[in-house]
C-alpha angles and dihedrals in degrees: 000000000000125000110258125252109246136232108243101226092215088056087044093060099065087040098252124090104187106198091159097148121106136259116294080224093050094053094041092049085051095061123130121230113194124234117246113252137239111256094244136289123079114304114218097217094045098034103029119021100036088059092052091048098055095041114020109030089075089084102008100049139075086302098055145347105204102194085021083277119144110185087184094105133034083228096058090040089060093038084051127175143254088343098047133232106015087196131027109200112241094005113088088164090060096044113113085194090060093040095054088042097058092025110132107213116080096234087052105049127085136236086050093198129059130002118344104251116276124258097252081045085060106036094056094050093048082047093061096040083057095045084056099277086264121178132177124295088229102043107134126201118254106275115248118281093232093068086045097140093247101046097056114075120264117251121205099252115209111256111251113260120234111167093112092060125069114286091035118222116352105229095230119055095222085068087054096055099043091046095047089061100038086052091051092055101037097256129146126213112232125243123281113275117250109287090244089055090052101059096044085056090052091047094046094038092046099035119355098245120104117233112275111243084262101047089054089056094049102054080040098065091034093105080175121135094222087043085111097047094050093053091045083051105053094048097053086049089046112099085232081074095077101045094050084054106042097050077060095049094040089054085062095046090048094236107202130172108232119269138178136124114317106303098357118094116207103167137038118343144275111269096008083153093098095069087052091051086044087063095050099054089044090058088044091056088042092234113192116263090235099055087052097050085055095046096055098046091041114011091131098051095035086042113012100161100044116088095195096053089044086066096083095063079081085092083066093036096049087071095065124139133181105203104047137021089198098060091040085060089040090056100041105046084046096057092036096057097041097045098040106026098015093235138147102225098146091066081070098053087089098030145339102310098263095225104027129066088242113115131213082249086055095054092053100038079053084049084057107068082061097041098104098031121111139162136259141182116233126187123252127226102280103012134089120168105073089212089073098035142353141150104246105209140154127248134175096259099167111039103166087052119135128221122209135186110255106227107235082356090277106131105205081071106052117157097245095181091071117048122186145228133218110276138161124229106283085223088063099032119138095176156269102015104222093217099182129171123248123231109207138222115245097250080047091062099019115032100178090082105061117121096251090038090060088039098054087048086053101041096047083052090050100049097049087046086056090044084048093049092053099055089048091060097049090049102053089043091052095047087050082048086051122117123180112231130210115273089245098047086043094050086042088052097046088055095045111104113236111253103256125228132199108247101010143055131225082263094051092112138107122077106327106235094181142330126190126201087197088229090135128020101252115201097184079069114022128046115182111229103186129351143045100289113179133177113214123136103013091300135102108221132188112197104186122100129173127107099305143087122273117188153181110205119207109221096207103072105233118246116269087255109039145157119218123177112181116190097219139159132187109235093178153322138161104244126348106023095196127170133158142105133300128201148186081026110176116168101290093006137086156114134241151183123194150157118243121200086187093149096227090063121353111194151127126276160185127218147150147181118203092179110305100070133274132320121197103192112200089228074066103061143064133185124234142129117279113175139196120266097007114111122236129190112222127193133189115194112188133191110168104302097339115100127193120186137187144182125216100348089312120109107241108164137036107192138180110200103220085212142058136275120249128189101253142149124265127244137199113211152189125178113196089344139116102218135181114206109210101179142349127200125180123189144160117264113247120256090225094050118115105210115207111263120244111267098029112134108254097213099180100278134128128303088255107048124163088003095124090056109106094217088061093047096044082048096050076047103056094047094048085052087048088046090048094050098047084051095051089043089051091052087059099037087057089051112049088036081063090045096052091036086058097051098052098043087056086047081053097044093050090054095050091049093050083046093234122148109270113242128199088231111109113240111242099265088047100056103070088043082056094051086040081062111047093043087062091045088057091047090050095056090051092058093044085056091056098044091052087045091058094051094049092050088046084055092050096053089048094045135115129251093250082050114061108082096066091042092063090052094054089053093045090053091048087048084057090047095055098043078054091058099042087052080051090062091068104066106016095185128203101292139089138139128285122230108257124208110155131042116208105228112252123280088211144337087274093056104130111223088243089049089045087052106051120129120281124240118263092213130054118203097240095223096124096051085049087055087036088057094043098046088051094049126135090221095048092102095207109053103074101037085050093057091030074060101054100041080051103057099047096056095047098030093235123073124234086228117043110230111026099210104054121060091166139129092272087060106073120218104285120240088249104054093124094064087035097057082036092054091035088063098039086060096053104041090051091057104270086289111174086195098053099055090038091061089041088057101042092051093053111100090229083071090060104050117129115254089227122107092182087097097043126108124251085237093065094045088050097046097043121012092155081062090233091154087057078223076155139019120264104235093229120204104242110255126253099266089044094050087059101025077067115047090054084047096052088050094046098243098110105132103219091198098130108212148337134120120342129263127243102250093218089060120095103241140152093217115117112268090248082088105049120109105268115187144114101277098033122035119143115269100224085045089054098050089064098054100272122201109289105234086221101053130336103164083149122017120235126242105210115180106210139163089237096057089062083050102051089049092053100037105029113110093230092054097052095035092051081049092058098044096058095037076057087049107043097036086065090041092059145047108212146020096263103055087037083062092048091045087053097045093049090048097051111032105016102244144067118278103243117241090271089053089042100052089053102049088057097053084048096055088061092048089049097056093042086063094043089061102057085076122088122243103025121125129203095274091051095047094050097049083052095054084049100046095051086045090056095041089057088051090057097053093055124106107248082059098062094032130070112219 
């Protein structure tokens, strides 16, 4: 058992030891040991061959032997090729190989790529020509590529069998291999770990989390044999199995969010999420490794009908890129080929890979199976709008397209005159590839007209034509209710002040959804997304200021039409002062309405950002004094696009949103502003209420002006019954467009059947449907053109004086548009338009949209599921030792096969490949399960080696100071996304919810990591601090060791608030100092302070509340929960907390 670390009293002091350094045993085993050096002279291995290795062996070694020339041996470089001798002992002069290295003209000198050879290069060479170009008896060729380790098939080895040793056979086969090493080269295994740290290595490696204080105990007094095995067992069953693991896994597969410039999106794709959560669940079911290579790379031909299954082509889909197609193959054949063959394919797109048996022809005959792949977006059940939510997915959108060899790689040269056809490297062949087309089901091609497609159209229609009947009816009964007043009563009424009421304005009416009095935080409705947001004294403050956005974020999405009043004042701010409500917020998109104390021009205003950034339009502004510390009582009222705001019960803005609305959340914010919230109410907005139309002076009334008109009433009348027929137009237009899509699809699909030409001309049964169609197109367009008339008319009433000129106009150009559309009734025509449920992603930034919306193909050309089935076969020799290796290495710390990513010529046959090709074949035989081999690894005693060196022999340092022979465990540095996972676990805080949509990294949230927003433009800031995944490749994480990790860790809010939330916990939870200190120690770092720790910590407690009670105000309790919080701070800076040991 190792001695424990211990506390340093002065750290202790402040609250924060910082032993951020590494493991005596990590940095010793990372000594260099220089190599002895030759005796002088040149040495022909270092100073000859090494450079011909590296330059030269690419086309004169065992790949190819271009002139008939090998340079592999000193032997073949005197005997030379077609140009006889390349070196002439004793004869420099004479040495075609000496002549074509320092040649000057570029045809003539060799190498003919990259910088001439240096002069010590040269001389050295000449050196040796001159010495007799000697080389060792015993110098072999390079072996053939072909018989290159990783390129032949593994084959399951016996286990060594060591029954006849001490110790007999070790139960799991993993112990015999790695004994049987360690005993071959005088090495000795290290002692078992402590039982505690065990089992918090099990917990972090298996699901990221570290062991609760009572989940320790309990492992702790289970004296069982199978105690091990169950807890193996419950955490592979446990939902944070999957994402553990799938942060792993998504390392590898290089998971991004979508990123580019505003709206337009360059890299990735939206809600490409799913294809995360789609990993998760997969590692969850345990489905096999092999099913899941083949889903990413041919869902949608392997299952083209089933949306769940179609989120794993966001491995594909995550490779988009808008500028270049090229790029986007590059970068997918790359990072196919390393993270799922560990291969270097990318090194052959210019020229044949200079060490691997893998040509220029074989990199773009692999480009060929993607060639006509591309990516969509398809609607999801109960969304549709595919901002919000989509399913990004691939699909072979270009079947017919070519593929060419770039000459030099560069593709504004292809050789056009030889296309080529998928193929896979001669060297890893199995066989004949069955490349087969794929016919494809109808919601596969035209997903418009899936069931739920067709549903959510109909429902959204539905639900706006119900909005729109209930207005109807409060209106009509409101103008029946009308009675017209005298001039005088009505101008007296009109004077008359509204009676004010705490905590509601005269326009405070319709259905109450929610209102909050802000007495206690709430976190069922309220989740705070950035700031310091507190609850003391029946407000809700928020007490950051600085250029950025601070909000509260309602949890309950408001109604479409809705009615919200917030009591706020501005205590402070630097700048801007800004506070207010946003609506309709999705990820990058909002809108929003504040109050601005900016002291050049305070004022309200409008403004929104659907993607781009924000736009603050002049109709949305107006200018007027808003002053620190004073409350104000701000309320947005919304129907559809149209905004009306007032202050303090008056009507102040009139406002028509440009855009569209979206269903979004609500915020409350605040920009470079201390606010106190006082109330917030949020309603529906009456069917019967009359909002102010845009452009309507406010003139400081009340928030209902010139509603009791009747013009106004019949006006608001006449617009809900327009919006209620073009509902219920759109409701049959869905329907009878799906009705005419799906006969002719089934027109198109007998043809093809009967294998006859396809014509444009309607069968028989088609044609009326089509007529059906366009007749309630046209329909539909009538009803578009009332309803716009309406509006218009309704703008024109409401309009000012100055205004009304161009607002007669606009109703007389949408009187010319509806005469159109009722001509238009009489001869409907054929056309109308399709359903639409999916948007291909742009080819390009010049795509045009129709371009962007053309039918998609009913056959996919099945090359990727030939290269998915070839890449999970059990004979590709490369599939299954790559992810053995990776499951590997993140459970040792060290990989069987470094690096990881590269299982090439150039990586020689690790010490372990034995174990490698055993495990390999385990995997596979026991149907690519992950589980499997992950209980198979944790139950090997080489798992549960202690991570000290301080018992270990001088022999087995000297034999094997890399640890090959895993004779110990590597103590790893928790990885970005655990340093923080835990933190929140040990205090409690963890939110368990698995999946959905990701979280913005700047938002305060409780949520894992996993789910955080990871791209290029937005990745947390304490995440990035710990080497987090790099978005462009991550096979292997980093460990950095730097001074700002050990500040973070100190100084981060989520490290001191997670402090105090424990010190809060386990000071309840105990009586004294001492078991407060155990408790500690158990919570943190998963074992008992020794006497010593234990000792200093206790001294330091007193110091601590000494300190605490220099300042004013604090009581016992508070003094005390100070003196435990720093305890526990310190504790989490130590360094058995960071590291896993």
């Amino acid at each position: 058992m190792p001695a424990p670390s211990r506390l340093l009293p002065s750290l202790l002091r402040i609250g924060a030891s910082l032993l951020f350094c590494l493991p005596a045993s990590v940095v010793s085993a990372a000594e260099e040991r220089p190599e002895a050096k030759p005796a002088g002279g040149v040495n022909y291995q270092r100073d000859v061959k090494a450079v011909l290795h590296e330059r030269c062996f690419a086309c004169h070694g065992a790949l190819k032997q271009e002139a008939s020339l090998r340079l592999d041996t000193a032997e073949l470089i005197r005997q030379g090729g077609d140009s006889g001798p390349a070196a002439v002992p004793g004869k420099p002069a004479e040495s075609e190989l000496l002549a074509r290295i320092t040649a000057k003209e570029d045809y003539l000198r060799m190498p003919p790529e990259g910088q001439p050879l240096s002069a010590e290069e040269v001389a050295a060479i000449t050196a040796w020509i001159q010495s007799g170009a000697i080389g060792p008896a015993d110098e072999q060729p390079e072996a053939d590529p072909n018989q290159h380790w990783a390129f032949r098939v593994p084959v399951r080895p016996a286990v060594p069998n060591l029954t006849e040793t001490a110790g007999g056979q070790p139960a799991n086969p993993i112990d015999a291999f790695l004994e049987a090493s360690r005993r071959a080269h005088g090495v000795q295994a290290a002692g078992t770990a402590e039982r505690s740290l065990l089992l918090r290595r099990l917990y972090l490696d298996l699901v990221g989390l570290p062991p609760t204080r009572a989940q320790l105990k309990e492992f702790l007094a289970d004296d069982s044999e199978d105690a091990w095995q169950e807890q193996v067992n419950t955490l592979l069953a446990s939902p944070h199995y999957g994402e553990r693991w799938g942060r792993h896994w998504l390392d590898v597969w290089r998971y991004t969010d979508w990123y580019g410039l505003g709206k337009q999106l360059r890299n990735s794709q939206k809600h490409i999420w799913h294809w995360r959560d789609w990993v998760v669940e997969s590692l969850n079911d345990d489905t096999g490794y092999d099913r899941m290579v083949q889903l990413m790379l041919a869902a949608d031909e392997l299952e083209p009908a089933d949306t769940s299954a179609l989120r794993a082509t966001g491995f594909l889909a995550r490779n988009y890129y808008l500028f270049n197609r090229t790029t986007w193959l590059d970068e997918t054949i790359e990072h196919t080929s390393q993270a799922l063959l560990g291969l270097t394919m990318n090194c052959s797109k210019c020229h044949d890979h200079k060490y691997d048996p893998l040509s220029q022809v074989d990199y773009y005959r692999l480009r060929a199976f993607f060639e006509p792949h591309q990516v969509r977006l398809d609607a999801l059940p109960g969304e549709t709008d595919l901002e919000r939510n989509g399913l990004p997915r691939v699909f072979d959108a270009h079947p017919e397209e070519p593929t060419y060899l770039h000459i030099r790689g560069d593709d504004r040269n292809p050789d056009k005159d030889n296309p080529l056809t998928p193929g896979i490297p001669a060297v890893l062949s199995t066989g004949e590839l069955n490349i087969a087309a794929v016919p494809l089901p109808l919601p596969a091609y035209r997903p418009a007209l899936r069931e739920y497609a067709i549903a959510d159209r109909l429902a959204a229609a539905a639900t706006r034509q119900k909005s729109a009947e209930e207005r109807i009816t409060a209106l009509e009964q409101k103008l029946k209710q009308l009675k017209p007043s005298p001039p005088a009563a009505q101008e007296e009424t009109e004077k008359k002040p509204a009676a004010a009421k705490p905590g509601a304005t005269e326009t405070a009416e319709g259905e109450l959804i929610l209102r909050d009095d802000f007495d206690q935080a709430n976190p069922e409705r309220w989740e705070v997304g950035a700031g310091t947001w507190k609850f003391e004294n029946g407000l809700a403050i928020q007490t950051e200021t600085g250029s950025s956005r601070r909000d509260l974020r309602l949890k309950q999405n408001p109604p479409g039409d809705f009615v919200a009043t917030l009591r706020v004042r501005v205590t402070g701010g630097k700048v801007y002062q800004s506070f207010g409500i946003a609506f309709d917020t999705l990820e990058n998109r909002q809108k929003l309405v504040y109050l601005s104390a900016h002291a050049p021009g305070p004022k309200l205003q409008v403004t929104y950002d659907t993607g781009g950034g924000f736009v603050y339009p002049a109709e949305g502004r107006v200018a007027r004094k808003v002053a620190t510390n004073q409350w104000y009582e701000l309320q947005l009222a919304v129907r559809g696009t149209l905004l009306n705001v007032a202050i303090d019960g008056k009507h102040a803005l009139a406002y028509e949103l440009p855009v569209q609305r979206e269903d979004g959340r609500l915020d409350l914010i605040a920009f470079d502003a201390m606010i106190e919230c006082d109330w917030f109410e949020l309603r529906k907005l009456p069917a019967d209420r009359v909002l102010v139309q845009a452009g309507t002076p406010s003139g400081g009334t009340t928030a209902k002006p010139a509603e009791q008109t009747a013009e106004q009433l019949e006006a608001a009348l006449n617009i809900a019954r327009a919006e209620q027929q073009e509902a219920a137009a759109e409701q049959a237009l869905v329907k009878a467009a799906a009705e005419a899509d799906r006969a002719q699809l089934e027109q198109a699909t007998e043809k093809q059947a009967a294998d006859e030409p396809a014509t444009e001309n309607p069968s028989a049964e088609a044609k009326p449907l089509i007529q059906a169609a366009a007749l309630a197109a046209r329909q539909h367009e009538l009803a578009e053109a009332e309803l716009a008339l309406a509006r218009a008319r309704q703008k024109l009433l409401a309009a000012a004086e100055k205004d009304q000129a161009a607002q007669q106009k606009a109703v007389a150009a949408a009187g010319k548009v509806l005469a159109t559309a009722r001509e238009k009734l009489n001869s409907p025509g054929e056309n109308y338009p399709r359903l639409e449920a999916s948007l291909k992603a742009l080819e390009g930034p010049a795509e045009t949209d129709a371009s962007r919306r053309k039918p998609y193909p009913a056959v996919s050309t099945g090359r990727r599921t030939a290269l998915a089935r070839w890449i999970a076969s059990r004979d590709n020799p490369l599939t299954a030792r790559v992810a053995v290796n990776h499951i590997w290495m993140r459970h040792f710390g060290q990989p069987l096969v470094d690096p990881v990513n590269d299982f090439g010529r150039r990586t020689a046959a690790p010490p372990q490949q034995e174990l490698l090709d055993w495990l390999a074949v385990e995997f596979m035989e026991h149907g690519w399960s992950m589980k499997h081999l992950h209980r198979l690894i944790v139950t090997s005693q080489a798992y549960q080696l202690t991570t000290s060196t301080r018992d270990a022999s001088e022999a087995t340092h000297q034999a094997d100071p890399d640890n090959e022979y895993y004779w110990r465990r590597r103590p790893v540095r928790m990885e970005s996304q655990v340093v923080r996972d835990s933190l929140l676990q040990l205090a409690g805080r963890l939110d368990p919810a698995v999946g959905g949509p990701t979280v913005d990294p700047g938002q305060v949230t409780f949520r894992r990591s996993l789910y955080f927003t990871h791209s290029r433009d937005d990745r947390n800031s304490f995440l990035s601090m710990f080497d987090d995944a790099d978005i462009l490749r991550c096979y292997r994480r980093e460990e950095s060791i730097v001074p700002q990790q050990a500040l973070t860790l100190a100084n981060s809010r989520v490290s001191l608030e997670m402090a105090r939330t424990m010190a809060q916990t386990l000071r309840e939870q105990t009586a004294t100092d001492e078991e407060l200190i155990t408790a500690a120690f158990e919570t943190v770092l998963a074992r008992a302070p020794a006497a010593e720790e234990q000792a200093a910590c206790q001294a330091a407690l007193g110091r601590l509340r000494e300190s605490a009670a220099t300042l004013n105000g604090q009581s016992s309790q508070s003094i005390d929960q100070r003196a435990a919080a720093s305890l526990i701070h310190a504790l989490l800076n130590h360094n058995d907390f960071i590291m896993i040991r």
